[in-house]
C-alpha positions in Angstrom: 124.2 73.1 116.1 121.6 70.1 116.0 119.3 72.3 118.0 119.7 74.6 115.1 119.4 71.9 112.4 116.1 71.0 113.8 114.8 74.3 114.4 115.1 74.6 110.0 113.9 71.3 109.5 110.7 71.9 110.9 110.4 75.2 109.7 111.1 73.6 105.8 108.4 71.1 106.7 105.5 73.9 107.0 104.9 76.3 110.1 101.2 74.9 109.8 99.2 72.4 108.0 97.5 75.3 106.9 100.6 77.1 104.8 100.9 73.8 102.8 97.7 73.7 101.7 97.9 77.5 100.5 101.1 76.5 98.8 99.3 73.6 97.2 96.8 76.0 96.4 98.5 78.4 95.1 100.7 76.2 92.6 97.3 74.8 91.4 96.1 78.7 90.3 99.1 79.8 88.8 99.5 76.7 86.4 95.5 76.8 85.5 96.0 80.3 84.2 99.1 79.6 82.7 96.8 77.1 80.9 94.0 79.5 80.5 91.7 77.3 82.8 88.9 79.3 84.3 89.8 76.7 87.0 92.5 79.1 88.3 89.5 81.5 89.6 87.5 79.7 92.0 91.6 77.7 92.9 92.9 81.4 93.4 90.4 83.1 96.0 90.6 79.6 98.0 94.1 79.7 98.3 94.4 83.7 99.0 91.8 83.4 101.5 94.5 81.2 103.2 97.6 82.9 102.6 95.7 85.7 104.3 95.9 84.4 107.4 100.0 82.7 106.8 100.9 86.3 106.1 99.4 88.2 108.7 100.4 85.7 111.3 104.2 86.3 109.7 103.8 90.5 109.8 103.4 90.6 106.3 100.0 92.9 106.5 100.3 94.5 103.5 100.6 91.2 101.7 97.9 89.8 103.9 95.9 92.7 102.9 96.3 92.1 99.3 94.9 88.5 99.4 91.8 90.2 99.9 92.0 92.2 96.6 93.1 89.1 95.1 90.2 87.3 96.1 87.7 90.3 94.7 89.8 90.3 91.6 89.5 86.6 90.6 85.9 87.3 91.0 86.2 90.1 88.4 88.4 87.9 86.3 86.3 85.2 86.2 83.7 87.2 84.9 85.9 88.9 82.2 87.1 85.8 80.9 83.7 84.4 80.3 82.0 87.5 78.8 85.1 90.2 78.5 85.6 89.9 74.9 84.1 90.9 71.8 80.0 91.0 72.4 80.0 89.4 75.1 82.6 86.2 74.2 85.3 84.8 76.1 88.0 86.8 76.1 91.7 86.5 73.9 95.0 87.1 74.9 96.0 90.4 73.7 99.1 92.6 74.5 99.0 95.4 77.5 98.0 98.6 76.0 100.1 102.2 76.4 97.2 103.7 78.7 97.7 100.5 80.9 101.5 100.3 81.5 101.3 104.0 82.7 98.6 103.2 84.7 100.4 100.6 86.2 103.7 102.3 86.6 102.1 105.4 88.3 100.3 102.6 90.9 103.1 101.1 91.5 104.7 103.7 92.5 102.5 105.5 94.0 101.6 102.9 96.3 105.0 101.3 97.1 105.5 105.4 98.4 102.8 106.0 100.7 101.7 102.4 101.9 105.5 102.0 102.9 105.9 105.4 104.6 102.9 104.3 106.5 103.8 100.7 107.7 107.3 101.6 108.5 106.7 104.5 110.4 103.3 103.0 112.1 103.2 99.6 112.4 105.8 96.4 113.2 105.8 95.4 109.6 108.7 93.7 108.1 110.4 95.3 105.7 107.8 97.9 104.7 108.6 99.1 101.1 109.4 95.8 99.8 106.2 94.4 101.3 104.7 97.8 99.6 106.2 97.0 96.4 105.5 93.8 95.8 102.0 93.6 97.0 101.4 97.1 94.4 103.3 94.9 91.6 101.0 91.7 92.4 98.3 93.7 91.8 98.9 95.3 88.7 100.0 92.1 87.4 96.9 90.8 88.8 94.5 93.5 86.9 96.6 92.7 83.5 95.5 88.4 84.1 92.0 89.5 84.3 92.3 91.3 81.3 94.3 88.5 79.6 97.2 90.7 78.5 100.1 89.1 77.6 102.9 91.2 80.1 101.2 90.2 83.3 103.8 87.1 83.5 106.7 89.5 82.5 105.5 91.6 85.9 104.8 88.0 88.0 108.6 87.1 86.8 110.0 90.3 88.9 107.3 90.0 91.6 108.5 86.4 92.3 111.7 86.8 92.2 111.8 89.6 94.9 108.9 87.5 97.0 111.7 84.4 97.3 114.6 86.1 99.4 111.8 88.2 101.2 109.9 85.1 101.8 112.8 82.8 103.3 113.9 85.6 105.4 110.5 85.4 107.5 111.0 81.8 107.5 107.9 80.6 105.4 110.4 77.8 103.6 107.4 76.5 102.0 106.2 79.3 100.3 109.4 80.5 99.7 109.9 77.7 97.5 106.3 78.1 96.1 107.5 82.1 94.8 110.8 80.0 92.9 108.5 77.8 91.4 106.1 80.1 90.9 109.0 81.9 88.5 108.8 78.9 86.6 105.6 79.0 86.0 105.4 82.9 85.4 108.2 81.9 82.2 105.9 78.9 80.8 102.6 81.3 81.1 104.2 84.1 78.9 105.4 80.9 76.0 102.0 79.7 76.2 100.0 82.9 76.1 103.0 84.1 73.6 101.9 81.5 71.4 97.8 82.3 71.6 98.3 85.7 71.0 99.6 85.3 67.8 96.9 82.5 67.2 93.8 85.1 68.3 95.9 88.1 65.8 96.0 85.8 63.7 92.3 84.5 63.5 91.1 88.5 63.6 92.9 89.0 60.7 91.7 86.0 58.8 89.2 87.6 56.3 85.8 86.0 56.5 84.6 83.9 53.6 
């Protein structure tokens, strides 16, 4: 019993040095672009470029994998935010268009399928379709925060909560707790992006003097 007391102890307290500062990391990023900081960017391919390595060394390769995308996303999003919006300006918050949920939907889907037919059935992955699923979700939620559209947190707030059970059952406490705060987070992003939404609408429709 104490053997086993310990064992969780130290497993709460970080596998690595290194998992902590991705969890750091990652909190940092997520609260930035809940803020709108560009700051989240340059935060975000730091962190993913560690969680790379946490997942992979926990048989999570399809989430490992995705850091990568992550990492080549924030590099797109940084870009969009700065010059994405009307000739050339930073870019507003605006809602997810029709054309984009489908899009979305269909990628999901499409890759939760086939990506978790093929770790299941040819590598030691952990539980291969949620691993699929969540790392096809993060990514379309991802593509909809470089774009600034509003949804993105409503997609982070089901990503998250799938990622914390999933997470704790591999025995990354830390980041476990990371995903539960990160659903926190995903709920204050969509108030505050909510709320400049309706301030960029509203400025657009402001007729000009």
């Amino acid at each position: 019993m104490l053997h086993s007391l310990y064992e969780f102890w130290t497993s709460a307290a970080g596998n690595s040095p290194l998992e902590w500062v991705a969890v750091i990391t990652g909190f940092a990023c997520v609260w930035l672009a809940a803020r709108e900081s560009l700051w989240n960017f340059p935060v975000a391919i730091f962190s993913c470029a560690l969680f790379a390595v946490v997942y992979f060394r926990s048989q999570l390769y399809s989430d490992s994998i995705l850091q990568g995308f992550f990492i080549l996303m924030s590099v797109y999003g940084w870009y969009e935010w700065l010059y994405g919006g009307t000739r050339n300006t930073a870019l507003l918050v605006t809602r997810t268009r029709p054309r984009e949920w489908a899009v979305v939907i269909v990628g999901v889907t499409v890759f939760t399928l086939g990506f978790g037919y093929y770790l299941q059935h040819y590598t030691d992955a952990a539980l291969p379709h949620w691993d699929s699923f969540t790392t096809a979700a993060s990514l379309g939620a991802q593509y909809l925060l470089t774009r600034k559209r509003l949804e993105n947190w409503l997609i982070w707030l089901v990503v998250d909560l799938i990622y914390v059970p999933i997470l704790w059952y591999k025995q990354l406490y830390p980041t476990s707790g990371l995903y539960a705060v990160y659903l926190i987070l995903a709920a204050y992003g969509y108030v505050e992006w909510r709320r400049a939404a309706r301030a960029a609408a509203a400025s657009t429709e402001t007729p000009v003097a």
